[in-house]
N, C-alpha and C positions, 0 to 999 in steps of 0.2 A: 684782218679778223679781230674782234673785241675781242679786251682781253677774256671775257667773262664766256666766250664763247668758247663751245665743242667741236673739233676738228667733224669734217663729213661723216668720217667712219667711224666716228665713236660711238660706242653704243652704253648709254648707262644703265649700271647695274652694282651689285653688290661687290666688294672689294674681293678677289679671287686669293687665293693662298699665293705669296708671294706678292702684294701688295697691300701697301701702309694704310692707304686712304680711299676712298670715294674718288679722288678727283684721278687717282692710279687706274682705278679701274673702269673710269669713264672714259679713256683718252685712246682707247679703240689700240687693236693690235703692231698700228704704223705708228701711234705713239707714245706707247706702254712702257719703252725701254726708257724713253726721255723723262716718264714720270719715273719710274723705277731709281733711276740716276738722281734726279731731284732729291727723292728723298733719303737717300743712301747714306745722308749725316746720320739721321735720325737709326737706321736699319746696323749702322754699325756698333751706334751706340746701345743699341739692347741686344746686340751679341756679346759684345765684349763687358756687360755688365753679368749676364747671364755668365759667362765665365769666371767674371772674379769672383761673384758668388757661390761657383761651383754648385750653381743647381742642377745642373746634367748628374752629379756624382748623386747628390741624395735621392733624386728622383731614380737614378737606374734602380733603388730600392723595393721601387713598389709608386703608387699612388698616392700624396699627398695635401691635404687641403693647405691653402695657403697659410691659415696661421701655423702647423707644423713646421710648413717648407722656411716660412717667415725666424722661427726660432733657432730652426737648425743652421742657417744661412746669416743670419747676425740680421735680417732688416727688417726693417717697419711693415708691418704687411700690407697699409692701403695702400703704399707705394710699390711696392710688391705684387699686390694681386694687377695693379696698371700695366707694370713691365711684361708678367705673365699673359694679358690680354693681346699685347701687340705680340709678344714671340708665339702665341697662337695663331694670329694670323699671317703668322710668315712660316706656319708649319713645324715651328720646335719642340710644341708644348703641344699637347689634345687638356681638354677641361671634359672629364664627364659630366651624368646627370646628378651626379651627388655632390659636384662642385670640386671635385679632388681634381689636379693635375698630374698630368704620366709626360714623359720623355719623349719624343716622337722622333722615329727613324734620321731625318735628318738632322737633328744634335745630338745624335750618338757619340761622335766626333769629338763635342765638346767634354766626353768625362774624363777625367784625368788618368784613370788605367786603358783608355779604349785604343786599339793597335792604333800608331798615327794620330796618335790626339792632334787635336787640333788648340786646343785651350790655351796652349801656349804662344802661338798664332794669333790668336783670339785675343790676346792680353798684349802680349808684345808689342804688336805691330798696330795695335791702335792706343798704345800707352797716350800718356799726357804731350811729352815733346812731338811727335809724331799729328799729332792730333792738332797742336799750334801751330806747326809750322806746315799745313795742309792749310790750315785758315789763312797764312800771310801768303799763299801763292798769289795772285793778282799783283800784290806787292812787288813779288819777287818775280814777279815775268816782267811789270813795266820797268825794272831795275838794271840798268847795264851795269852793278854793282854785284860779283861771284855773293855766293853766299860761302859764310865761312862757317861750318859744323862744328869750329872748336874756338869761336870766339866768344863772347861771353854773350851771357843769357842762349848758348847753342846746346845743340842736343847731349855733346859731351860733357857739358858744366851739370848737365840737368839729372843723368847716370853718375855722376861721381856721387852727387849730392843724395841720390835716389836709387841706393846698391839694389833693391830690393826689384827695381822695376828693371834696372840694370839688368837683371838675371833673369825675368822674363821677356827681355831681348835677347839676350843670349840663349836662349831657350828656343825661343821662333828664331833665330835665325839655324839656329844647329839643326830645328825642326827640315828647313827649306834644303838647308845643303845636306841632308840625309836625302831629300830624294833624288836630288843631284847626283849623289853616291850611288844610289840604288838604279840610274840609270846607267851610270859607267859601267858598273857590275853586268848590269843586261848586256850592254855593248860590248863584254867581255875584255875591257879598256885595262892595259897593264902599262903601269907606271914606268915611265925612263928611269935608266938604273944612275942612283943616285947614290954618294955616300952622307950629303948632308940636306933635309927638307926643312926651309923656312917659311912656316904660313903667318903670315902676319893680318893683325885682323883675325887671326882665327877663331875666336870666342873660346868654344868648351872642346875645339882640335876634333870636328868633326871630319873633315875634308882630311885631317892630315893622318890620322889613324886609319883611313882605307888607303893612305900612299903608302905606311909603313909596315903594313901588315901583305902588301903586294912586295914589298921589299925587306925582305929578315935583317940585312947587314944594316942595314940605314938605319940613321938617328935624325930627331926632329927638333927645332926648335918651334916655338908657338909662343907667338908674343899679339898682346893686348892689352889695351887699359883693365886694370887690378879688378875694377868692377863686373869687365865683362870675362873672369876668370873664375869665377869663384867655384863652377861647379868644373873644370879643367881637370883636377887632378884626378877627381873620380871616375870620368869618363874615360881618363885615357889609359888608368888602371881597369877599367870596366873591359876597354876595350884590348887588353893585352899588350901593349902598348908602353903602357905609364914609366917603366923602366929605360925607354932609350927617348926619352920627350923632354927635354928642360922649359919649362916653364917659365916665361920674362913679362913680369909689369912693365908696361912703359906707355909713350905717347907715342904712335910711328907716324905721325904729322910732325915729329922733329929728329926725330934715329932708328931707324930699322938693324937687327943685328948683322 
């Protein structure tokens, strides 16, 4: 088949919600997913900008025309009202008749007080390191050479350097294993009785704060690189906790306690 050619079953027509382009919505129901996939660079990058921006947050305020949303968000607005355009058609934004923008049910998610935000999700896990070393896969599948996360120019050099992004990884990841928690809890899952719990890796001691509070006598230790600590002690005083938790920087790619 040319390349320029339409699968049998496609049928063209206008881009439906949930796809980017024309050619998305030409490519008929058997091969919708493949365009969907295709353009998923592009789909992830106007989520996770619409979060850094925290446009979900101004918007849950009411209706906004671009140059407001523009001011209150720190950006430029012709490049702004473009982003606004594609997260319309993927259903995050509605544009009325008067030009303003409103929030649309499915980015709810992304405000930052919304139960389970997602924002952090949003940011984290499509940060910068993440996002390059997604681009050198090819490289690293024809490679019979391990990939090492803490050699240089690796995800860990990139967090030391980058506290800031550092901590919205540690944010989605604490986000992920909250729900991890929240199925143990359903499974009514009770911890082996322990006098000492060491979670290593554990970022901000999500996972280890539901071992320790299943367990009263037990003490925790929680070790991470320093970066991905930073919101650690708050949490695990948040979470009742912070009293029996020692808290250790370290690399545990060379010492675990």
């Amino acid at each position: 088949m040319p390349d320029d050619a339409l699968p049998e079953d496609a049928l063209p027509g206008k881009p439906a919600p949930g796809d980017m382009s024309l050619y998305a919505a030409q490519l008929g129901e058997t091969f919708r997913p493949l365009g969907l996939l295709i353009e998923g660079m592009m789909t992830a990058q106007v989520v996770t900008v619409l979060a850094r921006l925290a446009v979900a947050d101004e918007l849950a305020g009411g209706p906004l025309t671009v140059s407001e949303l523009a001011s209150r968000v720190g950006a430029a607005a012709d490049p702004l009202s473009r982003l606004l355009s594609a997260a319309a058609v993927y259903g995050l934004v509605r544009k009325d008749d008067e030009g303003r923008y409103t929030l649309a049910p499915a980015a709810d998610l992304l405000r930052s007080d919304a139960e389970g935000s997602a924002r952090g999700v949003a940011i984290g896990f499509l940060g910068p390191p993440h996002w390059q070393s997604a681009g050198r896969l090819e490289e690293v599948v024809r490679s019979p050479d391990p990939v090492n996360p803490a050699g240089p120019g690796g995800i860990y050099e990139y967090y030391g350097q980058h506290p800031e992004e550092a901590a919205w990884f540690a944010r989605a990841m604490g986000r992920v294993t909250g729900m991890m928690v929240d199925q143990l809890t359903q499974a009514s899952f009770r911890p082996l009785a322990s006098g000492r719990i060491v979670d290593v890796g554990g970022s901000r001691g999500t996972l280890l704060a539901y071992l320790l509070r299943g367990l009263p006598d037990a003490r925790g230790v929680l070790m991470d690189r320093g970066e991905a600590l930073t919101e650690a002690t708050g949490y695990l005083a948040g979470a009742g906790v912070g009293d029996r938790v020692e808290v250790v920087a370290g690399d545990f790619l060379r010492e675990v306690p």
